[in-house]
Backbone of each chain as ProteinMPNN parsed JSONL, in Angstrom:
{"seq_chain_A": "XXXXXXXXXXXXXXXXXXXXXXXXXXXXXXXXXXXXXXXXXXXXXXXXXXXXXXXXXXXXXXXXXXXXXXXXXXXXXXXXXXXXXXXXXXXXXXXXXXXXXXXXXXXX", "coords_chain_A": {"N_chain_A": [[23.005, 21.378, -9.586], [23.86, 24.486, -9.801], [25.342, 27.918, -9.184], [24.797, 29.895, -8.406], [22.286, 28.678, -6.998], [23.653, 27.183, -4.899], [25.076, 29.604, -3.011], [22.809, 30.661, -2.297], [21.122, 28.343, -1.001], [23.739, 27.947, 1.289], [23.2, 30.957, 2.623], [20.816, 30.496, 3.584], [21.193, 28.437, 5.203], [23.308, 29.497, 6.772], [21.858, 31.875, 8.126], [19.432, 30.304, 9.178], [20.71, 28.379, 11.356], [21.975, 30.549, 12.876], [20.135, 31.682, 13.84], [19.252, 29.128, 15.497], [20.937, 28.98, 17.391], [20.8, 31.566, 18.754], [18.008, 31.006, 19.932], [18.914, 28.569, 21.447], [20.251, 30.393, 23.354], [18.157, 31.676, 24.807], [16.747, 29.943, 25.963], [18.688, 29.048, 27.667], [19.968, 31.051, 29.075], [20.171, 33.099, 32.305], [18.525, 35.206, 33.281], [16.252, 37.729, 32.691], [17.537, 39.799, 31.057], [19.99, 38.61, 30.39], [19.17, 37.121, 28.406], [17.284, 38.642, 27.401], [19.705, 39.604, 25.24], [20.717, 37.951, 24.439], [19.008, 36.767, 22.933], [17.565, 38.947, 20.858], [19.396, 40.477, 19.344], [20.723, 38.091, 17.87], [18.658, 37.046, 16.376], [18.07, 38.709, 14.539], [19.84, 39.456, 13.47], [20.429, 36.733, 12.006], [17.684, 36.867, 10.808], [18.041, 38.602, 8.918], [19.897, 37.148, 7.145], [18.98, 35.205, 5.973], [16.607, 36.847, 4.469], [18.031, 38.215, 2.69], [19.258, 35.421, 1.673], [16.511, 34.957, -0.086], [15.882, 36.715, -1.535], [17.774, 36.731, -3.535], [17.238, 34.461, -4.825], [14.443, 34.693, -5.575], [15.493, 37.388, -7.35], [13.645, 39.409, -8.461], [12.751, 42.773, -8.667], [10.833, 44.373, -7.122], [10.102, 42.656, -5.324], [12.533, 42.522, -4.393], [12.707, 45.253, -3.442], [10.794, 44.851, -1.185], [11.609, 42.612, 0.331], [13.506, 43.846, 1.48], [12.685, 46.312, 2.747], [11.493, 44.753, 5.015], [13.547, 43.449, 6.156], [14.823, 46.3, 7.415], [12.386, 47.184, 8.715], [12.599, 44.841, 11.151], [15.671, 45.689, 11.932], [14.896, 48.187, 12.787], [12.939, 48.002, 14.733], [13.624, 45.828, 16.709], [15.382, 46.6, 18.27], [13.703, 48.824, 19.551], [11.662, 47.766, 20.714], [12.7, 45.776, 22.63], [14.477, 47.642, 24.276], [12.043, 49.239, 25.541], [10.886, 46.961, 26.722], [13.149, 45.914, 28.818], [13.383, 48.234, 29.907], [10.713, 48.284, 31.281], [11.323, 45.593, 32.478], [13.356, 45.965, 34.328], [12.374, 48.259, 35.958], [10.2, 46.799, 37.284], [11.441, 45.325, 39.257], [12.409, 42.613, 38.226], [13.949, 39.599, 39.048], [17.671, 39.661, 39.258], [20.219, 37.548, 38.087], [22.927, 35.704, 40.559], [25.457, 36.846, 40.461], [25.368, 38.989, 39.218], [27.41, 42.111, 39.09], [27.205, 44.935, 39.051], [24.81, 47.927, 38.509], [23.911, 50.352, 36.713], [21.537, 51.606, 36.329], [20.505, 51.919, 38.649], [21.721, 53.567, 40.324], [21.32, 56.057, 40.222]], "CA_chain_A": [[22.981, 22.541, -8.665], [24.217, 25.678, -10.236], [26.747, 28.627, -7.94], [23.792, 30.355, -7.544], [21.546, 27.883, -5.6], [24.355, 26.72, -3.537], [24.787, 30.45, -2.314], [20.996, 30.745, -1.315], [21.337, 27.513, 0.433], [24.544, 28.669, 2.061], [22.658, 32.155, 3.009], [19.694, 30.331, 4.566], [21.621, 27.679, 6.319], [23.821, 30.077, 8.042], [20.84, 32.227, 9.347], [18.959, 29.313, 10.08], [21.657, 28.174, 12.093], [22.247, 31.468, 13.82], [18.628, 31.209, 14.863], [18.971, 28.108, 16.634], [21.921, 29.412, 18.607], [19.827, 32.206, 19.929], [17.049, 30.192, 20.987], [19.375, 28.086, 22.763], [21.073, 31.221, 24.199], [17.11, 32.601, 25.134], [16.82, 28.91, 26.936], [19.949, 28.476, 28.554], [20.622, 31.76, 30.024], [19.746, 32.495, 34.032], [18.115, 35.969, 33.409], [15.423, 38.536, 31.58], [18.422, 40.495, 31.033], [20.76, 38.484, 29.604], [18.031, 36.029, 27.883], [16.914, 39.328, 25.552], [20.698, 40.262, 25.014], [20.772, 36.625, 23.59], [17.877, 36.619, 21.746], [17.477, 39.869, 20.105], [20.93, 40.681, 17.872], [21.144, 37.404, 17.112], [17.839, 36.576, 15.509], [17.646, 39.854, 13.755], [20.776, 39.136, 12.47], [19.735, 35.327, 11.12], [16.636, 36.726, 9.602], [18.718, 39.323, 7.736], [20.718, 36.343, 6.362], [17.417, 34.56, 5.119], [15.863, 37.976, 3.626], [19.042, 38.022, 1.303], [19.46, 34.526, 0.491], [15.288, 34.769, -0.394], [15.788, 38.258, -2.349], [18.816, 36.459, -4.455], [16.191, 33.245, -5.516], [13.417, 35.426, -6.587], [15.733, 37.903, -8.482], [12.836, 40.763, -9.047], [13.063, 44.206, -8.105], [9.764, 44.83, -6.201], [9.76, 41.387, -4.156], [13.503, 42.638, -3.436], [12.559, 46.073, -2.099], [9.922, 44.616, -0.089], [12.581, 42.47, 1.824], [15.217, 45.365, 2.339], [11.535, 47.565, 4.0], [11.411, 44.056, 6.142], [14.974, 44.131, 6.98], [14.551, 47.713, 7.784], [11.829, 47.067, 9.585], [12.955, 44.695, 12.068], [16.712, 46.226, 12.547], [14.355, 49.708, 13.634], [12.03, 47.736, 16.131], [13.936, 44.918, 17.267], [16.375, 47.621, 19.732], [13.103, 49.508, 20.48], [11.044, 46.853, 21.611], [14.155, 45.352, 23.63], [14.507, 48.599, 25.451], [10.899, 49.137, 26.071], [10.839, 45.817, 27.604], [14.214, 45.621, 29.664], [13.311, 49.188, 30.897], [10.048, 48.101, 32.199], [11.62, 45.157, 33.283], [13.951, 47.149, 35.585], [11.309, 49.24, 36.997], [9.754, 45.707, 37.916], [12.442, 44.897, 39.648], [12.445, 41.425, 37.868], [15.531, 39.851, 39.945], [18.495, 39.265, 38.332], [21.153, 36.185, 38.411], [23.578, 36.847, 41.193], [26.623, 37.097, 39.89], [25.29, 40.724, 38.759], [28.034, 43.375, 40.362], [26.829, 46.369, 38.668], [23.475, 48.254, 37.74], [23.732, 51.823, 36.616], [20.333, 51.887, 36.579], [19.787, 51.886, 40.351], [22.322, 54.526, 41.373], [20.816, 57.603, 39.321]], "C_chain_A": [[24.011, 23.567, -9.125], [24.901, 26.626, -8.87], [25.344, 29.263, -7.547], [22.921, 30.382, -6.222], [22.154, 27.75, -4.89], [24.784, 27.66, -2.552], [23.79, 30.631, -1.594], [21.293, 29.784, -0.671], [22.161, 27.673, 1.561], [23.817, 29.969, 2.817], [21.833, 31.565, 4.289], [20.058, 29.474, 5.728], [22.14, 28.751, 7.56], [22.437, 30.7, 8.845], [19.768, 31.437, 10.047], [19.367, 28.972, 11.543], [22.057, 29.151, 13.095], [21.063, 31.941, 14.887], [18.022, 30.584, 15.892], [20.345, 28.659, 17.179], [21.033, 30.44, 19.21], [18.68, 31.454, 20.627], [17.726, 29.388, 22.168], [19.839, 29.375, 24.313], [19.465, 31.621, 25.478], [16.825, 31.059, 26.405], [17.609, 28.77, 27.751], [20.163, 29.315, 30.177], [20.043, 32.46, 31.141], [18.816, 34.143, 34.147], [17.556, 36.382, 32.282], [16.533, 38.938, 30.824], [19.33, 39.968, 30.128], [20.015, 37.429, 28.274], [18.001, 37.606, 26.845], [18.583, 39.888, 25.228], [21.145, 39.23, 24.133], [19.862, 36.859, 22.038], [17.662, 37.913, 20.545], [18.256, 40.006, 19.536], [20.796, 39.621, 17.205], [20.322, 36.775, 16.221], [17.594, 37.313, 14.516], [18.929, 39.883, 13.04], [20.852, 37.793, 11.202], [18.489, 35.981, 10.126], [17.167, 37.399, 8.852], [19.248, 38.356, 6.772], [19.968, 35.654, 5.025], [16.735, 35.379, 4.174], [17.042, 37.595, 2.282], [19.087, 36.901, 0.628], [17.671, 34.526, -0.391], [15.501, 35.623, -1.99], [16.463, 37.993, -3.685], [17.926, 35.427, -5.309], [14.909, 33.779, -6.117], [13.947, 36.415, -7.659], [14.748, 38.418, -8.898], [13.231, 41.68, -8.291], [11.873, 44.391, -6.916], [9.996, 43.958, -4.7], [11.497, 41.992, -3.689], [13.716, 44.007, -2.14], [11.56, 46.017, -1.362], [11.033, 43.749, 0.898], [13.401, 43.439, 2.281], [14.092, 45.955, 3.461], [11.601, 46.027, 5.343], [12.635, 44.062, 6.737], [14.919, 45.072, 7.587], [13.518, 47.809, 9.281], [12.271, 46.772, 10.696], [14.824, 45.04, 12.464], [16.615, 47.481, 13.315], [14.237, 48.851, 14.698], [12.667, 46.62, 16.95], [14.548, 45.955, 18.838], [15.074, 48.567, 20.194], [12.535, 48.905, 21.217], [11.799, 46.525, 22.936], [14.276, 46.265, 24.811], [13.493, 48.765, 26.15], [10.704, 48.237, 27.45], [11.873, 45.786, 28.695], [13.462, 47.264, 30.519], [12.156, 48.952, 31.913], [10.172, 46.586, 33.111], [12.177, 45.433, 34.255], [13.233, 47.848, 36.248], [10.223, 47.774, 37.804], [10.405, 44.887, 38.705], [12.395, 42.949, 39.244], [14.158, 41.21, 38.452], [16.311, 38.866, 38.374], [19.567, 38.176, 39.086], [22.465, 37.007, 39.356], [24.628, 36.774, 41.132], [26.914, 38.509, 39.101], [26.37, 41.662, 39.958], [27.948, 44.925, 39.781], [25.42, 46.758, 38.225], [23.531, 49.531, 37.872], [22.397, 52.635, 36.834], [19.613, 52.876, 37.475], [20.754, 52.366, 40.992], [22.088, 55.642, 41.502], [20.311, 57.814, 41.167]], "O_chain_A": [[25.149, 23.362, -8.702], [24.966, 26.147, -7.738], [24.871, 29.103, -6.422], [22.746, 31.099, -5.237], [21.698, 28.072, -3.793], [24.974, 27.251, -1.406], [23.822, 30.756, -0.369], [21.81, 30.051, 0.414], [21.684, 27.603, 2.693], [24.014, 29.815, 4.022], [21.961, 31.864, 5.476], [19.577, 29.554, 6.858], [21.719, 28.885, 8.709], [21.994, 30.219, 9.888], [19.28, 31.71, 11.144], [18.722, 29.158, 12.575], [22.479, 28.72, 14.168], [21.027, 32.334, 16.053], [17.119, 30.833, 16.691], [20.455, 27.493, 17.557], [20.489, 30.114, 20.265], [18.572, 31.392, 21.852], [17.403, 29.4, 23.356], [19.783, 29.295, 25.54], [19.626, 31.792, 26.686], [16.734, 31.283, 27.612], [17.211, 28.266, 28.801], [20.337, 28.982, 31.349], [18.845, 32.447, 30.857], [18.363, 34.292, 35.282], [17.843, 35.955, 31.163], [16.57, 38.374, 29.73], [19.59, 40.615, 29.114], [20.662, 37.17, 27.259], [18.582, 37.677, 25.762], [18.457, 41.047, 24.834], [21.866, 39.489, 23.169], [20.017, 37.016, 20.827], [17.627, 37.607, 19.354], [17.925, 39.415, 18.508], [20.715, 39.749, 15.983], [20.796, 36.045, 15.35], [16.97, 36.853, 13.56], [18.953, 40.41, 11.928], [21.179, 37.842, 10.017], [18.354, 35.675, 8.941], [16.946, 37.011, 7.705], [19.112, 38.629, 5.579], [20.18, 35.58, 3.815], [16.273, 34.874, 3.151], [16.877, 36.913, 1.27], [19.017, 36.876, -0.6], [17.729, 33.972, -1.489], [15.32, 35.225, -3.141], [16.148, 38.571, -4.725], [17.923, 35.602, -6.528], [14.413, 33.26, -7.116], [13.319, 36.536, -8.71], [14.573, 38.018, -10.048], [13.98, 41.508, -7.328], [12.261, 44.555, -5.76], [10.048, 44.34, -3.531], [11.705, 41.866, -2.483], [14.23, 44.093, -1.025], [11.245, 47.048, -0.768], [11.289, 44.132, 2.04], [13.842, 43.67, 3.406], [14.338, 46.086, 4.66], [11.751, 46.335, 6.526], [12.805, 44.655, 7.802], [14.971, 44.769, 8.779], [13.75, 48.269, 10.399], [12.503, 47.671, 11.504], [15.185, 44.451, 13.483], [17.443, 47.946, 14.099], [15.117, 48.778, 15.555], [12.131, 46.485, 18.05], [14.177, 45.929, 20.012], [15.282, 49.159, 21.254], [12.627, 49.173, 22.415], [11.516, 46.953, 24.055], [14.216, 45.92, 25.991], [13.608, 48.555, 27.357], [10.489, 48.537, 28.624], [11.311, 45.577, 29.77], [13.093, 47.211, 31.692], [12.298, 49.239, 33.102], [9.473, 46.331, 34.092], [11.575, 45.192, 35.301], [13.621, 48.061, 37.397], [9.605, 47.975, 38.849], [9.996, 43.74, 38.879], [12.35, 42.15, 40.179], [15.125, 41.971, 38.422], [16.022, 38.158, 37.41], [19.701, 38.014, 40.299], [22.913, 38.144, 39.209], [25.017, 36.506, 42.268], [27.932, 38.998, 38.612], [26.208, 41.834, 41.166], [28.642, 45.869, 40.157], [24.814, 45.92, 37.558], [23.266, 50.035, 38.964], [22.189, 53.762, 37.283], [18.834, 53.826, 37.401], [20.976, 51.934, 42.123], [22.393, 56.343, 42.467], [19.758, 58.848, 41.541]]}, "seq_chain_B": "XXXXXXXXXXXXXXXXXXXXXXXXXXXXXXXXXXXXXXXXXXXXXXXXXXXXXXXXXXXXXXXXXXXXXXXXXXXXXXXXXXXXXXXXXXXXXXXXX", "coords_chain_B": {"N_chain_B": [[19.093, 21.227, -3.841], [16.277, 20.88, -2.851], [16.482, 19.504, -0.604], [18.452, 20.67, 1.015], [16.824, 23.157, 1.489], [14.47, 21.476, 3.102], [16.137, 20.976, 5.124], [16.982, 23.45, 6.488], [14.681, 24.477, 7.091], [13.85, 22.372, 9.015], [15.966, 23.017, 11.036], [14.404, 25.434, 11.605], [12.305, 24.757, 12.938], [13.311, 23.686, 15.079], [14.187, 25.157, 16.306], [11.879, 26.904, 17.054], [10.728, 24.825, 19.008], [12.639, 25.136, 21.022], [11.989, 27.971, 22.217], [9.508, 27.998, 22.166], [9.214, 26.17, 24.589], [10.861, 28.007, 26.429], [8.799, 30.059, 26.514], [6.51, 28.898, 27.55], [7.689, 27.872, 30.38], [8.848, 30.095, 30.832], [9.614, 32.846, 33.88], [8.918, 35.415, 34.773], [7.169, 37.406, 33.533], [8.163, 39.363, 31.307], [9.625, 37.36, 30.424], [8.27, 36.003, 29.432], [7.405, 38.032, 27.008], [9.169, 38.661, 25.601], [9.862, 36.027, 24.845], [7.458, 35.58, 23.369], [7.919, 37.532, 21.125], [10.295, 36.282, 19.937], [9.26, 34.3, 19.16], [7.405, 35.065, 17.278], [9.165, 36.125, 15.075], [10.693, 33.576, 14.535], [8.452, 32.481, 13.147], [7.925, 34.216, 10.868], [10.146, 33.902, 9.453], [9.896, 31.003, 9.027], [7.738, 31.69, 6.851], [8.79, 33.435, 5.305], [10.451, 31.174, 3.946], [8.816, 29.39, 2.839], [7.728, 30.738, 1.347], [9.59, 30.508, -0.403], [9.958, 28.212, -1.566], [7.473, 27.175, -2.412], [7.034, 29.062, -4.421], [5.591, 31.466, -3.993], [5.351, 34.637, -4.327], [4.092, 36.504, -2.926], [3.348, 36.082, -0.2], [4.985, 36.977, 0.841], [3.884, 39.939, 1.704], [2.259, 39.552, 3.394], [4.228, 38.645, 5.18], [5.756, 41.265, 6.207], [2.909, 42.626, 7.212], [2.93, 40.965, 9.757], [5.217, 41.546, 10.909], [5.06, 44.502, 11.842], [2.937, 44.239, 13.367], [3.948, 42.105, 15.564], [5.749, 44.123, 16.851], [4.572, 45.942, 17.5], [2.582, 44.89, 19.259], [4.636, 44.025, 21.638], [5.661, 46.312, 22.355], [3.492, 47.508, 23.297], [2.731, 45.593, 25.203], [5.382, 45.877, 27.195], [4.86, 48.724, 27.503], [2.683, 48.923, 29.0], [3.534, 47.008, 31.32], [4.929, 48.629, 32.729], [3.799, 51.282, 33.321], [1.799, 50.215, 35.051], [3.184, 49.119, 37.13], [4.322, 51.854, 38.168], [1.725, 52.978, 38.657], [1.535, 51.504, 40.886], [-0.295, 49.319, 41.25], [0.258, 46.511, 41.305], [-1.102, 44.446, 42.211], [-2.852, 43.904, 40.478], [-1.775, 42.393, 38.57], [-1.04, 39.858, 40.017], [1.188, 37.244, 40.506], [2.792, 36.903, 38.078], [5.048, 38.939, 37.879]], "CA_chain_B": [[18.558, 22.556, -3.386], [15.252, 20.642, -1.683], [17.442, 18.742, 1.183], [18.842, 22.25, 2.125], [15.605, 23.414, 2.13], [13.943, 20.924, 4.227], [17.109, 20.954, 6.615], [16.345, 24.861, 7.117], [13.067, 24.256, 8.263], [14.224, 21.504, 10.155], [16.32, 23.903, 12.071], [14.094, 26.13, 12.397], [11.209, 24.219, 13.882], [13.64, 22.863, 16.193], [14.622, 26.585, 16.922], [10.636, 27.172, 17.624], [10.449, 24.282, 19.904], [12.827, 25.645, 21.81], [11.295, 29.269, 21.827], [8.484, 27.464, 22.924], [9.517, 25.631, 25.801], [10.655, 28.95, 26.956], [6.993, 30.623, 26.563], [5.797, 27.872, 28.818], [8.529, 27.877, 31.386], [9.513, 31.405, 31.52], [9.623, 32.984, 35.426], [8.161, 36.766, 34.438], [5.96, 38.079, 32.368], [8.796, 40.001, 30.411], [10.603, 36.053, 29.742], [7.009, 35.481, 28.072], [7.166, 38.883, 26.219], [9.71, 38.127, 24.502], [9.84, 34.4, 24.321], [6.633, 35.11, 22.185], [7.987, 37.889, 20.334], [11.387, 35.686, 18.891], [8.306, 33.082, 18.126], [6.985, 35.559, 15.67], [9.855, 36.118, 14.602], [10.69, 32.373, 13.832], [7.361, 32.387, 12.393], [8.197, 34.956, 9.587], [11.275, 33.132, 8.915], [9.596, 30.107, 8.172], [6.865, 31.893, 6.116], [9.881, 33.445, 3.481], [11.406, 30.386, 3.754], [8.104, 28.559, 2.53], [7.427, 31.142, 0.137], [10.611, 30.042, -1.509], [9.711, 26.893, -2.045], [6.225, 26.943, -2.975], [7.205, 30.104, -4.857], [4.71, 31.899, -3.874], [5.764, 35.613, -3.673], [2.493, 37.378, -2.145], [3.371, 35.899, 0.872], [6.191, 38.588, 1.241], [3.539, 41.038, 1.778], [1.648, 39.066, 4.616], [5.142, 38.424, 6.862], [5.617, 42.46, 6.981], [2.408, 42.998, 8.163], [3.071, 40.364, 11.21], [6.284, 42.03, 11.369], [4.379, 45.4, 12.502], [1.897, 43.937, 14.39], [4.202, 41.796, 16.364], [6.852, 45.193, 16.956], [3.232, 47.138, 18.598], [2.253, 44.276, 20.781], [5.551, 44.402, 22.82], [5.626, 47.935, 22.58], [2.58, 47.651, 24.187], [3.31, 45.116, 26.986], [6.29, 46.888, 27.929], [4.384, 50.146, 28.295], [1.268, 48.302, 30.173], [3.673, 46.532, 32.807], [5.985, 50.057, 33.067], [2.746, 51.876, 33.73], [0.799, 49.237, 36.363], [4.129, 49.057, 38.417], [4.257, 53.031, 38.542], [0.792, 53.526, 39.762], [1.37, 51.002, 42.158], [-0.994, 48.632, 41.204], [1.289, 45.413, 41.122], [-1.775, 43.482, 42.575], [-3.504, 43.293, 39.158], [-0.625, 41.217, 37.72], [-0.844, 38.691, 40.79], [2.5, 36.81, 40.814], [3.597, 36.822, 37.333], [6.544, 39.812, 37.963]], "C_chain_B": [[16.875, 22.15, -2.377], [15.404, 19.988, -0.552], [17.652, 19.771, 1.241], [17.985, 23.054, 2.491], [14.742, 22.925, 2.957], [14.807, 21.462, 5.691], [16.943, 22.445, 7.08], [15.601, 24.35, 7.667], [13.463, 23.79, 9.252], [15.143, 22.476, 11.024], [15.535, 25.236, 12.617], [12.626, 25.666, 13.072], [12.066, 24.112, 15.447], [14.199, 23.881, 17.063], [13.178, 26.869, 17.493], [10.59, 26.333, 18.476], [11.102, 24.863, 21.328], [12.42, 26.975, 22.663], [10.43, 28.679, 22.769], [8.465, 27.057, 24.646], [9.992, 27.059, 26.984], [9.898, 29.974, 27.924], [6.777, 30.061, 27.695], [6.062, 28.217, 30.039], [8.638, 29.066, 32.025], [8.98, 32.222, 32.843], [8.493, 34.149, 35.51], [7.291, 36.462, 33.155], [6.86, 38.436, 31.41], [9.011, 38.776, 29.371], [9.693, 36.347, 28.692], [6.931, 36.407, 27.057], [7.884, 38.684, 25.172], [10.102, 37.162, 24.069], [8.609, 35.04, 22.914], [7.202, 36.253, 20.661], [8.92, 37.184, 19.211], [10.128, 34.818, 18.128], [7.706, 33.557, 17.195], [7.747, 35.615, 14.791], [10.546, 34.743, 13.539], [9.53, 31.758, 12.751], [7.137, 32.892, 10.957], [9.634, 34.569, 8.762], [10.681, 32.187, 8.164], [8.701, 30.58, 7.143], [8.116, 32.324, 5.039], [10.092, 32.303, 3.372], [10.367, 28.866, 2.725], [7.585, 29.246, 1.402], [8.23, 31.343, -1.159], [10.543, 29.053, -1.821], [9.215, 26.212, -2.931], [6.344, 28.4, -3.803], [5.887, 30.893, -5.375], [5.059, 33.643, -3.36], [5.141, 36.71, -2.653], [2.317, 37.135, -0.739], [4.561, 36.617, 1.852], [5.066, 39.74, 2.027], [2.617, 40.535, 3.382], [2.799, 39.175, 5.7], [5.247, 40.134, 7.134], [4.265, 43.195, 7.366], [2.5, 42.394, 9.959], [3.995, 40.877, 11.523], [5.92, 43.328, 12.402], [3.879, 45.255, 13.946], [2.513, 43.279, 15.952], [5.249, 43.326, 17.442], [5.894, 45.747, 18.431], [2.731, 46.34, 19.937], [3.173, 43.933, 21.876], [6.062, 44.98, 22.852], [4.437, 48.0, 23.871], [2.412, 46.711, 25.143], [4.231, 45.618, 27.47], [5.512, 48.233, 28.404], [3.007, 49.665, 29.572], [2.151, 47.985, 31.705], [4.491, 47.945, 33.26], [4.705, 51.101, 33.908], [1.808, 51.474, 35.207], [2.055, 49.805, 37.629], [3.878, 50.832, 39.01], [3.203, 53.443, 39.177], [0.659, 52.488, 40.868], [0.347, 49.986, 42.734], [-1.078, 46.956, 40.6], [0.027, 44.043, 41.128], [-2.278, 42.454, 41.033], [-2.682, 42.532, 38.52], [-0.583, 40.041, 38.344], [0.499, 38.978, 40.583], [3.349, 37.068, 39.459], [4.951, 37.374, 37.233], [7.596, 39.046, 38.683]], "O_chain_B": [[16.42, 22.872, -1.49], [14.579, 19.909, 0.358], [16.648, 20.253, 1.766], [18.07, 23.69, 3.541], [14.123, 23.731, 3.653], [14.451, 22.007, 6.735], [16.737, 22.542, 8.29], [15.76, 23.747, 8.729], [13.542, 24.397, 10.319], [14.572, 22.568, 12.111], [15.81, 25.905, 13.613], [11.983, 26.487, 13.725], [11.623, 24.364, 16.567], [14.602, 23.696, 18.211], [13.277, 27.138, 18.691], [10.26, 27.016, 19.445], [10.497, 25.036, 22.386], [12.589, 26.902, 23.881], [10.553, 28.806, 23.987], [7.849, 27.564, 25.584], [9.555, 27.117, 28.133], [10.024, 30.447, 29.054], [6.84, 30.654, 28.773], [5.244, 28.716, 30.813], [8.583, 29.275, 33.237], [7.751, 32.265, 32.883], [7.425, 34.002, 36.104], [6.982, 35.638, 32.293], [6.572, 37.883, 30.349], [8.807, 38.798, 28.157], [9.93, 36.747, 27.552], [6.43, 35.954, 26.028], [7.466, 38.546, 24.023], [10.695, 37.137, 22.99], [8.893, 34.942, 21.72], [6.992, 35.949, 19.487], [8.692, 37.271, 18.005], [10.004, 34.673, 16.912], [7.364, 32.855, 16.244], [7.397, 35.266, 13.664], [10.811, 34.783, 12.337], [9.655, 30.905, 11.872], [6.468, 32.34, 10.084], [9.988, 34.961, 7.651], [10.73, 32.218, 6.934], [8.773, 29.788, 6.203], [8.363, 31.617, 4.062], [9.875, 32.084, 2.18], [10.826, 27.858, 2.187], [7.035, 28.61, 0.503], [8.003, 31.866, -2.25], [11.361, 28.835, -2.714], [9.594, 25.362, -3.737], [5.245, 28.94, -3.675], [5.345, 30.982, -6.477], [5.031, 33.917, -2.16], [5.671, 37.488, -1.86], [1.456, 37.696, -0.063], [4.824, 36.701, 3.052], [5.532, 40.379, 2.97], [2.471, 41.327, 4.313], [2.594, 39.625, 6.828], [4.847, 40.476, 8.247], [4.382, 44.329, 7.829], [2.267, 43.019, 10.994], [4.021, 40.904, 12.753], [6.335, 43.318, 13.561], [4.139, 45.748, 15.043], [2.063, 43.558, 17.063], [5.28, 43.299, 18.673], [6.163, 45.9, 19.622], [2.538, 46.742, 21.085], [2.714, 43.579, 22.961], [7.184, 44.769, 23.312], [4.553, 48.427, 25.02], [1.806, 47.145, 26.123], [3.924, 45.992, 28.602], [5.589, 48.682, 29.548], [2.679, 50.121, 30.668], [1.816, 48.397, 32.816], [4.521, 48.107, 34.48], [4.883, 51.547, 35.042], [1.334, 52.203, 36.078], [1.916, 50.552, 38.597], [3.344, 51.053, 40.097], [3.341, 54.176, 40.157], [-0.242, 52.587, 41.701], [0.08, 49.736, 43.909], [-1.898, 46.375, 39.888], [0.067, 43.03, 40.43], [-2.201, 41.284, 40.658], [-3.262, 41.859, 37.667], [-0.204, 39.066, 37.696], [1.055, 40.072, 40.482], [4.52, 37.419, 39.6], [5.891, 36.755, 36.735], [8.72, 39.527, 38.829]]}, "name": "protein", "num_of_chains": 2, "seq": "XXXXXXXXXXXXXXXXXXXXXXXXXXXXXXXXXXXXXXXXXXXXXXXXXXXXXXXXXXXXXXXXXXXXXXXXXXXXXXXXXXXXXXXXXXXXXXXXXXXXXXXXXXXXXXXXXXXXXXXXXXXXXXXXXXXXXXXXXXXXXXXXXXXXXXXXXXXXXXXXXXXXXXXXXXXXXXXXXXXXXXXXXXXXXXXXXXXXXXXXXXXXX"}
């Protein structure tokens, strides 16, 4: 096993790994609200980890700027979706865990 | 280098199960929106992660179309339930909200 490989493995473990912490977080936690605040950064941060260690093991140019446009991709849509969703969750009044003492939302 | 590659997977199945269990469970409609969207997400994980294996690079070009596709379809449940609630037509959803 060469420095190389053991980087890529290193790469993919961590975002693996940062993967299954959000899922737990998307399981664990008591609301829509804080459930996508879990889930979203932190998976879009894991798959970034994975694109790179992938991009480093193939070593071409094309196959590498096709992961950067997927990177790209989901670091655009991940925060639009997210909002989309939380905003029309809020207008659905989906209830929230009650330990909530603020919502800017709902003072406008 | 193929034990660290299994053991990925292996974490990330065991990251989809959870995901899953989610889907199932979740209270709203939104939970489910985006329970299923991380599951695409885990889904395009494992597909690089299998097209490093089986070094198969052509399968790069398949995960960013699911990448798209999944982006538009909860674009477009968010705007569907944002829209129903506003005209006031909550019924059609039943209970799920």
């Amino acid at each position: 096993m060469n420095l190389t490989n053991l980087v890529i493995g290193i790469l993919l473990l961590i975002g693996a790994l940062i993967m299954l912490l959000s899922s737990v977080g998307l399981l664990r936690f008591g609301d829509v609200f804080l459930r996508m605040h879990a889930s979203t950064k932190a998976s879009t941060l894991g798959i970034g980890f994975i694109m790179v260690g992938v991009a480093l093991y193939f070593g071409d140019a094309l196959l590498t700027i096709k992961l950067i446009a997927l990177a790209v991709i989901y670091f655009f849509t991940a925060p639009i979706g997210a909002q989309v969703l939380a905003s029309a969750a809020h207008i659905a009044r989906v209830p929230m865990v009650k330990e909530t003492w603020i919502d800017e939302l709902n003072e406008r | 280098m193929t034990t660290i590659l299994m053991l990925v997977q292996l974490v990330l199945l065991l990251s989809l199960v959870l995901v899953t269990v989610r889907l199932l469970r979740g209270p709203s409609l939104v939970d489910r929106a985006v329970a299923s969207d991380q599951l695409a997400l885990r889904v395009v994980a494992l597909i690089v992660v299998h097209s490093m294996e089986s070094d198969q690079p052509f399968l790069i070009d398949l995960v960013i179309v699911t990448a798209i596709v999944g982006f538009l379809s909860l674009a477009v449940i968010g705007i569907y339930i944002e829209r129903i609630v506003r005209s006031k037509k909550q019924d059609e959803l039943g209970d799920v909200l």
